[in-house]
ROGU-21290 format. One record per atom (N, C-alpha, C): residue number from 1; atom name; x, y, z. Coordinates in Angstrom, 3 decimals, always signed. Example, Ala and Ser with C-alpha at 12.3 -4.5 7.8 and 13.67 -1.06 7.14 Angstrom:
// ROGU-21290
1;N;+13.190;-5.690;+7.800
1;CA;+12.300;-4.500;+7.800
1;C;+13.200;-3.300;+7.800
2;N;+12.850;-2.250;+7.080
2;CA;+13.670;-1.060;+7.140
2;C;+12.900;+0.030;+7.870
***
This chain:
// ROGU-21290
1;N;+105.580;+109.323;+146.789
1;CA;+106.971;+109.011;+146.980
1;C;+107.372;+107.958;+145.953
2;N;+108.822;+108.368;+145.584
2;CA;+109.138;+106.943;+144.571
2;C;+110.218;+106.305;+145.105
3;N;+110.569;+105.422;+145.419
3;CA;+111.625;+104.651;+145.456
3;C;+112.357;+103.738;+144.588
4;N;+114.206;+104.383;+144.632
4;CA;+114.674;+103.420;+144.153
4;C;+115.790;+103.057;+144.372
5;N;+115.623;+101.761;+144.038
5;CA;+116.857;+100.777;+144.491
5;C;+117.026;+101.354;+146.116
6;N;+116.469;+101.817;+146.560
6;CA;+116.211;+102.207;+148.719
6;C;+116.266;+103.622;+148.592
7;N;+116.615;+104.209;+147.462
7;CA;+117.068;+105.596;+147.500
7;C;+115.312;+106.451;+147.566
8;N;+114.963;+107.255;+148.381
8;CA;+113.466;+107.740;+148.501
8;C;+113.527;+109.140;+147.702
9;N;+112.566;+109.224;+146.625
9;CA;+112.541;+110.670;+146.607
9;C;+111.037;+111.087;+146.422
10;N;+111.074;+111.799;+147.073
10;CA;+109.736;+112.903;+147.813
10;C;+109.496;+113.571;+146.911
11;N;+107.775;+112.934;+145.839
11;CA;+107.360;+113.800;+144.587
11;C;+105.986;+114.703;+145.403
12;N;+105.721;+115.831;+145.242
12;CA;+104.690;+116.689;+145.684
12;C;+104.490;+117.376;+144.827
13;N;+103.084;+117.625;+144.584
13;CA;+102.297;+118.778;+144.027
13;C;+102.644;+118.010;+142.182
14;N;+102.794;+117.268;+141.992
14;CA;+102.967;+116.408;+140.570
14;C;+101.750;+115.033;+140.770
15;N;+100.774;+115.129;+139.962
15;CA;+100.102;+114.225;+139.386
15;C;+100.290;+113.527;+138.761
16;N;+100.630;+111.924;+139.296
16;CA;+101.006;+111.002;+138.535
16;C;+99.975;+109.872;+138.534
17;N;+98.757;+109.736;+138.656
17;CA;+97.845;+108.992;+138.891
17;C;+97.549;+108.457;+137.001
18;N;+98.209;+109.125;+136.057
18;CA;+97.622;+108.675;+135.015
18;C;+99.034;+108.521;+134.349
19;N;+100.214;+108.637;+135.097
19;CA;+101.464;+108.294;+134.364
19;C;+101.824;+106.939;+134.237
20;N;+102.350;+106.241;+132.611
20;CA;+102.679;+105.277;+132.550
20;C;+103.964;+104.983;+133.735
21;N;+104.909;+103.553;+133.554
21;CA;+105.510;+103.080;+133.890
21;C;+106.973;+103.932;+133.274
22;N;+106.718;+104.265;+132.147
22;CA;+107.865;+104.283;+130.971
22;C;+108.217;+105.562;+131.368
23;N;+106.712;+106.592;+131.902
23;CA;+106.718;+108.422;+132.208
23;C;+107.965;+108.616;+133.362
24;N;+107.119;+107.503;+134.329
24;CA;+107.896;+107.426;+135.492
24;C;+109.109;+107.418;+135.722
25;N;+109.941;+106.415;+134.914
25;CA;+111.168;+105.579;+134.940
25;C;+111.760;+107.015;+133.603
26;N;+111.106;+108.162;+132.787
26;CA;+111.842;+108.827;+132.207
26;C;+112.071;+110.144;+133.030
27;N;+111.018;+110.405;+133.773
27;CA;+111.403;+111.442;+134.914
27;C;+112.308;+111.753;+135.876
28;N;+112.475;+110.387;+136.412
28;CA;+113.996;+109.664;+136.819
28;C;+115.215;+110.103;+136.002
29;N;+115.175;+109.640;+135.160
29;CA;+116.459;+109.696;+134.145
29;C;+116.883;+108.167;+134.049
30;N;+116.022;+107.302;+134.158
30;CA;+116.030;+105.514;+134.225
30;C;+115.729;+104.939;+132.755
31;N;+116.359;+104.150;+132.069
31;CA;+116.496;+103.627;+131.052
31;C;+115.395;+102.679;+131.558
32;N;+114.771;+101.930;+130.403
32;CA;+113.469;+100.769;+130.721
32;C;+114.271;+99.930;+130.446
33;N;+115.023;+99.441;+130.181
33;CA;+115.793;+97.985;+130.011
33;C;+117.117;+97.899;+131.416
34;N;+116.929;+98.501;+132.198
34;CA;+117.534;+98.790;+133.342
34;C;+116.916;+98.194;+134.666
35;N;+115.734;+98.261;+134.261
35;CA;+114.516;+97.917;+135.665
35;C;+114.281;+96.487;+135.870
36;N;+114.244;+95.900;+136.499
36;CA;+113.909;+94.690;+136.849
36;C;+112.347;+94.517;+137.018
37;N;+111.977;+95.312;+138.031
37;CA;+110.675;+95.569;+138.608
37;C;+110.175;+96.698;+139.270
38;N;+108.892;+96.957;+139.009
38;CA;+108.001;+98.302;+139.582
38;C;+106.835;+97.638;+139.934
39;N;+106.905;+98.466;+141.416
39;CA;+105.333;+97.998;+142.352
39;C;+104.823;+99.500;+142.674
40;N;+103.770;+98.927;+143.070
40;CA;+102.707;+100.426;+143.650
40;C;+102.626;+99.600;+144.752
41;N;+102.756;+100.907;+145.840
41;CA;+101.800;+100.446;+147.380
41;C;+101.160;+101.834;+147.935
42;N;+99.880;+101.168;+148.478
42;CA;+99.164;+102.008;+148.534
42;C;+98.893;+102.488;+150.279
43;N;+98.044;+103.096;+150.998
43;CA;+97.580;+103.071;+151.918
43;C;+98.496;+102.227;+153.345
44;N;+97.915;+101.659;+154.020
44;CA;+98.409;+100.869;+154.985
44;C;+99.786;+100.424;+154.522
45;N;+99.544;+99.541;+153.355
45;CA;+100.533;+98.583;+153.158
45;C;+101.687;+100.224;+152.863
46;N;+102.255;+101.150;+152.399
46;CA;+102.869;+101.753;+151.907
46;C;+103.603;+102.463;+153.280
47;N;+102.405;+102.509;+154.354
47;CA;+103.045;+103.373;+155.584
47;C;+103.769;+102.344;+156.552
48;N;+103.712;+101.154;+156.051
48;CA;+104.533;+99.710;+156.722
48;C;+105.850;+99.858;+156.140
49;N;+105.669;+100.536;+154.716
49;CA;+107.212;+100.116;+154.388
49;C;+108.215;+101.040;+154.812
50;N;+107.449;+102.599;+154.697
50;CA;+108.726;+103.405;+154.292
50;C;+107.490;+105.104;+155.480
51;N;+106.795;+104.687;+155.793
51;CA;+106.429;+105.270;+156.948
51;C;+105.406;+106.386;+156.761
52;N;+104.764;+107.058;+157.797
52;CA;+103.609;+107.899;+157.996
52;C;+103.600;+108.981;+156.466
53;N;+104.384;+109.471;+155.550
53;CA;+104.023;+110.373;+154.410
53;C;+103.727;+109.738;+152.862
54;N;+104.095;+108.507;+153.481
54;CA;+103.675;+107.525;+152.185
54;C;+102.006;+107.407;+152.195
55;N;+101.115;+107.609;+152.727
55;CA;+99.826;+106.914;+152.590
55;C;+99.023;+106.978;+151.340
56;N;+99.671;+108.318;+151.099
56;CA;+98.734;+108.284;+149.566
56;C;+99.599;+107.168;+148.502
57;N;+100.679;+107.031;+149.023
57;CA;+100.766;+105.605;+147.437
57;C;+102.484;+105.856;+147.046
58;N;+103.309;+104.835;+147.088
58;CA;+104.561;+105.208;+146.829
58;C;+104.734;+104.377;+145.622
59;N;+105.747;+103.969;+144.660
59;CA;+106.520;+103.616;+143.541
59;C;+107.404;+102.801;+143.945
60;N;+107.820;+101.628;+143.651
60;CA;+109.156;+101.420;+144.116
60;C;+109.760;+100.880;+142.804
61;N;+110.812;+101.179;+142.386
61;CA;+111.202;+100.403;+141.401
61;C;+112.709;+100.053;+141.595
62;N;+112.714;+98.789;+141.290
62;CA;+114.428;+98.059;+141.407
62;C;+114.613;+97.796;+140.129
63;N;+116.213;+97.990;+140.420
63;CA;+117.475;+98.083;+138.987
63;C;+117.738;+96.705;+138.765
64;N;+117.873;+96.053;+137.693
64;CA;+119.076;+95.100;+137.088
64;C;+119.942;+95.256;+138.492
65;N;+120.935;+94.186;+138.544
65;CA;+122.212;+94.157;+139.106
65;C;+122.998;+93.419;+137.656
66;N;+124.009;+94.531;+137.785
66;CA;+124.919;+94.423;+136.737
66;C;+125.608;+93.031;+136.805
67;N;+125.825;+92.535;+135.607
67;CA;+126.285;+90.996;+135.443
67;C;+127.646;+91.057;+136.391
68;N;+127.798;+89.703;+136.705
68;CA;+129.097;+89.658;+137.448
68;C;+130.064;+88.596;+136.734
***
């Protein structure tokens, strides 16, 4: 699973265990100077956040907030 900015989207049957940061965020359609931050969670910690289909390992990545 990847998450962003809260928005969840459900990746299956795609191997990403050897994808950069940059693969990730272009699969999206996410500019790299856009991102603030990207985490991995794995196991336990992953089915705490976002629940029982996460266990194998979710993505989360948050946006910039546009200047005000």
């Amino acid at each position: 699973m990847i998450v962003v900015n809260d928005k969840r989207y459900q990746v299956e049957g795609v191997d990403l265990s050897n994808a950069s940061e940059t693969d990730i965020l272009k699969i999206l359609g996410l500019n790299v100077g856009e991102i603030e931050s990207v985490e991995v969670r794995k196991g336990k910690e992953a089915e705490q956040l976002q629940g029982k289909n996460t266990g194998s390992g979710m993505i989360i990545i948050t946006s910039k907030k546009p200047a005000q």
